[in-house]
N, C-alpha and C positions, 0 to 999 in steps of 0.2 A: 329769486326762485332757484334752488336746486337741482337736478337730475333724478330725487327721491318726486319733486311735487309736480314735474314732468312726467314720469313715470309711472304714475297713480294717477294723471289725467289719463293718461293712453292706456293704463289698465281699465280704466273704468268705462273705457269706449266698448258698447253694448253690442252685438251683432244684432242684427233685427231678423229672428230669426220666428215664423208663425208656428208656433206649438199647439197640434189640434189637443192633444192629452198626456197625462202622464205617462207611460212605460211603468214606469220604477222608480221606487224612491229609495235608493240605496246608503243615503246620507246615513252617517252612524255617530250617532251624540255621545256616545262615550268616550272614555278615555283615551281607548285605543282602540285598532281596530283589527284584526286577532285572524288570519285564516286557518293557522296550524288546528291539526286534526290527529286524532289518534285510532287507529281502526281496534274494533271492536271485536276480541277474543270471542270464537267458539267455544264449545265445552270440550271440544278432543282437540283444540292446537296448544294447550299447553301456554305454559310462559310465555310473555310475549315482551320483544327487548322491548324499552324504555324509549319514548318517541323522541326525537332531536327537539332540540328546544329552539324554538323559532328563532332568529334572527332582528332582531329590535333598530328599527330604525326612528328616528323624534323630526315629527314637522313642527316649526315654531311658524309661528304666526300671530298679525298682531286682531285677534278675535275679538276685543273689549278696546274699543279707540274711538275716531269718528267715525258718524254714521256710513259716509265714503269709503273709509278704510273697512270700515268690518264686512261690507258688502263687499268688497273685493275678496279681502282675506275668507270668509266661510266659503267663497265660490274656488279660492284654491284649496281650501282645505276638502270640498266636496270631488274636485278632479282627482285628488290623491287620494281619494276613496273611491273614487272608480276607477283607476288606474290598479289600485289594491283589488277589487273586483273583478275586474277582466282580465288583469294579468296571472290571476290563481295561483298565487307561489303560495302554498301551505309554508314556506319556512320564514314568509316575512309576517313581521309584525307590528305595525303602526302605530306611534304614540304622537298622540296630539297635544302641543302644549300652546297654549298662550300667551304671549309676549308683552301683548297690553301697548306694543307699540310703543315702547321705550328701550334706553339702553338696559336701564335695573331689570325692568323684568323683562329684558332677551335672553341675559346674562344671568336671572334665577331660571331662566325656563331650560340652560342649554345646561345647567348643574344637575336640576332633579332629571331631567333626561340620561344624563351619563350614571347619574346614582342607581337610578332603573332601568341601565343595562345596555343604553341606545348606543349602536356601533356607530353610527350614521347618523348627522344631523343636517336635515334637509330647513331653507330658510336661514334667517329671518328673512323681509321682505327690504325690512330699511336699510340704508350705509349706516346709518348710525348704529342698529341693531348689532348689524355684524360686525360691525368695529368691536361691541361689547365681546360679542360672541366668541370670536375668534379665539384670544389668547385663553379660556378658558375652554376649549375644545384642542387645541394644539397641546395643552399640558397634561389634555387627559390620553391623547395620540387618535382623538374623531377628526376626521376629515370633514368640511361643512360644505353641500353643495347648495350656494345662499341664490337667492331670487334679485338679488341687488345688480343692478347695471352702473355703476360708481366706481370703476378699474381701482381706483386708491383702497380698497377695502380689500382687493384682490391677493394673495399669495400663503405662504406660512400656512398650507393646509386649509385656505380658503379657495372652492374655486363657484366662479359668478355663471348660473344661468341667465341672466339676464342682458334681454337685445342691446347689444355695445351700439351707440348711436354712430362711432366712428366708423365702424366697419358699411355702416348705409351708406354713410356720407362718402366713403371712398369708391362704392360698389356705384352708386349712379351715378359720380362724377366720372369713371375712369369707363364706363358705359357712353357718356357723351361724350369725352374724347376721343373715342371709339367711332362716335359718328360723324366726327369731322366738328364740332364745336370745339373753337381754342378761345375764344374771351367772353368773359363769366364776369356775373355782379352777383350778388348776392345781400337779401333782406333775411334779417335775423334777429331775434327776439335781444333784450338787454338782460340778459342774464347770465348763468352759472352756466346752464345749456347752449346758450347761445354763443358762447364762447368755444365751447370744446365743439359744436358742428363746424363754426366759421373756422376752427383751426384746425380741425380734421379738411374742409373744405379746402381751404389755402394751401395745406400740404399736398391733396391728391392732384390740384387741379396743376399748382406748380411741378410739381414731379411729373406728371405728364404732357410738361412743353404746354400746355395753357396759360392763359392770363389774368388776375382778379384784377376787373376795370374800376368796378364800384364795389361798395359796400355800406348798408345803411342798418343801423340800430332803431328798432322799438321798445316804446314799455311796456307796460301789459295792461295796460287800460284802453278802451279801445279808443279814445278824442285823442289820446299824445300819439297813435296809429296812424294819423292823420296823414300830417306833414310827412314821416318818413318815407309814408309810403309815396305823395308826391315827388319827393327829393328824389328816390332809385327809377319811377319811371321817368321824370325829368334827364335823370343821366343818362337813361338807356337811351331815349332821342336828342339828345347831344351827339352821344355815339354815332347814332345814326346818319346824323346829319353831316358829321366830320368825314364822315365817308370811314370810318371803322365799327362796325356794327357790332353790339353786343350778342352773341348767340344765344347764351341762356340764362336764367333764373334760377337761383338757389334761394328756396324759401320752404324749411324750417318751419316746420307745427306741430299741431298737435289739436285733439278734438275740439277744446277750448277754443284756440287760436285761429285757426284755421276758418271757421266759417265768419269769423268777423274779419280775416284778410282778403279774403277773396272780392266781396266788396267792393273793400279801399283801394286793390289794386283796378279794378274793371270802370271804378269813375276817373281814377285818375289813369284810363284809356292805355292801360298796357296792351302793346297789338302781339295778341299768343300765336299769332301765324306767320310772327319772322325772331320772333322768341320764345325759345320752349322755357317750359318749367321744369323744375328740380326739386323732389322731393324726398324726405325719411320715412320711416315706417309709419311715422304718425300720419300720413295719409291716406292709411287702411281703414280708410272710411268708406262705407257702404253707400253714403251719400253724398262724396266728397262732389260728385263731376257735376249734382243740380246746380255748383256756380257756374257758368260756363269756363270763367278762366281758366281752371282746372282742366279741364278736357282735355287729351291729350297730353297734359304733361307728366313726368319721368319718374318713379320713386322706385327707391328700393325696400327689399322684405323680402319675407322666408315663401314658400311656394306654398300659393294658397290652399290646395288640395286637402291637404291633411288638416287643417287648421277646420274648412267645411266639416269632414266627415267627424273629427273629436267633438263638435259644435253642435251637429249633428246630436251623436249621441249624448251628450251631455244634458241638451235641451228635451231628448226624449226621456233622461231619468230622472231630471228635477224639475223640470215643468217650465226651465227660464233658460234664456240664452246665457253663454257664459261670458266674462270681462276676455279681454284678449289677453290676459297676463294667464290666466286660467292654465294654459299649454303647457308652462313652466314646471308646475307644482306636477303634471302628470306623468311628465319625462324625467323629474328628480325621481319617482316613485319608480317609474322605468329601471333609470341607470341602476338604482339601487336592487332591484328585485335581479337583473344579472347576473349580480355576483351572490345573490344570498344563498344559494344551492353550495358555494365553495368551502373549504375549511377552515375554520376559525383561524385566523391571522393572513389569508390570504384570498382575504371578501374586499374591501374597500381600500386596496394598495392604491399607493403613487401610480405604480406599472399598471393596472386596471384602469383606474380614473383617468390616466392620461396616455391612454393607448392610441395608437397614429391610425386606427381606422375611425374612432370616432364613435357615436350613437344615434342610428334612426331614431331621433324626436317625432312628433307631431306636426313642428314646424320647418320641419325639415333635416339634413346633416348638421350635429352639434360635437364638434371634439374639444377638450378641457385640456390647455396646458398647464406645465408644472408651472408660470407664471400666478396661475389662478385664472389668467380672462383664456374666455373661449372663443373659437373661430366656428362660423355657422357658413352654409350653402345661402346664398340671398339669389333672388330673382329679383329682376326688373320690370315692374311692371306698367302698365299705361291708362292714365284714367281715362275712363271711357263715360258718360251719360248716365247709368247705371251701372255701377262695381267698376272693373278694372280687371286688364287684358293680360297676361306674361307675355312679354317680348322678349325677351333674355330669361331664359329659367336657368336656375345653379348647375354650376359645372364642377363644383369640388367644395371647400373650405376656402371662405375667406379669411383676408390676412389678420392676425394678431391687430389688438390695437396697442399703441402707447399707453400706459397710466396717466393719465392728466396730473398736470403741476397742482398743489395743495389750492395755490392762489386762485384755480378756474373757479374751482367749488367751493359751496357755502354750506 
């Protein structure tokens, strides 16, 4: 499993949110989605100049794929229509393309977008999309700001909205270091993902004078979940018992994962009251803490606040809660809409897109280096019985991450 089919579980994690009715249906099935206007001559004003001609910006997405994908995809292509709606820039103009969720057709959708004008192309959603994407938006001089969280697809005029798993994984390890935990085990999925957490993990917790005691691999079936999970609580009461005690838990999920680990770990008697847990944004689950294990333990993520009220309103104009990737699609239409008031050839700069103050997102502080990966504001939060607490809310821009070696991913 790749970082793409990680990424589309935790996109598709639902908010449970109760919508008594509709508001508004502002979805727009057309091509594009057009707010430029022209006011309307009197009989005594005379000629009137010629209205500037909007500013063309192309969202690709993969709209025609699996049933999974396309229900994510129409709900970010629905935020960057309301995004286009409440932000009211008369001078943006919105073209939606379809990608079909392939390389061929990211790589036709990102051609006729640039044939029709698009200064800006927002998406694709895949690494592999945007691998297509790229060199044929670099040749035309479009800057792409893609939804792909896969650092390796990152630069050359590529820059990734999408949650870097490393920057979690350094954000609540260097948070429990902070509290006085220095030896660390960690249970981690056997994949593409779980490679680049454990190694983001092993980097933060080493650089800050900690120690990885243990570490145990799963597959992703939930019976070969079994044993490992035995094997890491086994070691943490070894620890125990040697008289050097493990402090915490790094465990790595994701909607999927997650509620069939919880489980494994509570029969095989992990005691959370003299080991805390460690977690990534994939445990911005609404439901995560009805395991008990969970309770109390440590993840990081963007500050909820914002995320509620876009949730909010999104749910109030289309009648459904949104995917949590949702946010993404809103603040590309954001950043974009910025600059589109400015003068042709100085909208969608280098110096613009990777300005050192950064973009109030949705989900918080997002600044875009000339790298391509982005640094975001993360909080710390605490699963609590019901949702989950900030104990730590952002204090600036987290750090850059490395590019993962080809070898991590599939």
């Amino acid at each position: 499993m790749g970082l793409d089919a990680d990424w589309l579980r935790r996109a598709s994690a639902f908010a449970f949110l109760v919508v008594a009715f509709v508001v508004a249906a502002c979805s727009i099935r057309g091509g594009s989605v057009d707010l430029s206007s022209s006011p309307v001559p009197t009989a005594d004003s005379g000629a009137s100049p010629a209205a500037p001609q909007p500013v063309k910006v192309a969202l690709l997405l993969p709209l025609t794929s699996t049933s999974q994908t396309e229900a994510v995809a129409n709900a970010m292509k629905q935020a960057a229509e309301l995004a286009v709606f409440e932000l009211n820039n008369p001078n943006l103009q919105l073209i939606i393309k379809d990608d079909a969720g392939t390389s061929e057709g990211a790589q036709k959708a990102a051609e006729e977008a640039i044939q029709e004008g698009a200064e800006l192309i927002l998406g694709p959603l895949f690494a592999a999309s945007v691998r297509a994407v790229g060199p044929v938006a670099q040749q035309a001089g479009r800057p792409v700001l893609a939804f792909s969280n896969d650092g390796q697809v990152a630069g050359n005029g590529v820059y990734l909205l999408g949650f870097m798993p490393q920057q979690e994984v350094r954000r609540v390890a260097n948070y429990a270091l902070a509290q006085g935990h220095r030896r660390f085990a960690a249970f981690v999925s056997e994949d593409a993902y779980g490679q680049i957490v454990e190694a983001a993990f092993r980097e933060a917790v080493t650089s800050g004078g900690g120690t990885i005691v243990a570490v145990e691999r799963y597959p992703a079936t939930t019976n070969a979940m079994v044993a490992p999970a035995e094997r890491i609580v086994a070691a943490i009461r070894e620890a125990d018992e040697a008289g050097q005690p493990i402090d915490a838990l790094f465990v790595p999920g994701n909607p999927e994962t997650l509620p069939r680990l919880g489980p494994l770990l509570s029969y095989a008697n992990l005691d959370t009251s003299r080991v805390k847990l460690l977690g990534t944004g994939g445990w911005d689950l609404p439901n995560l803490g009805r395991n008990a294990v969970f309770v109390g333990g440590w993840f990081a993520s963007p500050e909820p606040r914002g995320w509620r009220d876009f949730s909010e309103r999104f749910a109030r104009t289309y009648g459904m809660a949104p995917p949590r990737i949702a946010s993404i699609a809103y603040d590309a239409i954001s950043i974009a809409a910025q600059f589109a008031n400015a003068p042709s050839g100085a909208r969608f700069t280098i110096a613009n897109l990777t300005r050192p103050t950064g973009f109030a997102g949705v989900d918080g502080p997002i600044r875009l280096l000339p790298s391509g990966l982005a640094e975001r504001g993360l909080a710390v939060l605490e699963v609590q019985p019901v949702g989950a607490t900030v104990i730590d809310p952002p204090t600036g821009f987290g750090s850059p991450v490395a590019q993962p070696s080809a070898e991590s991913l599939n």
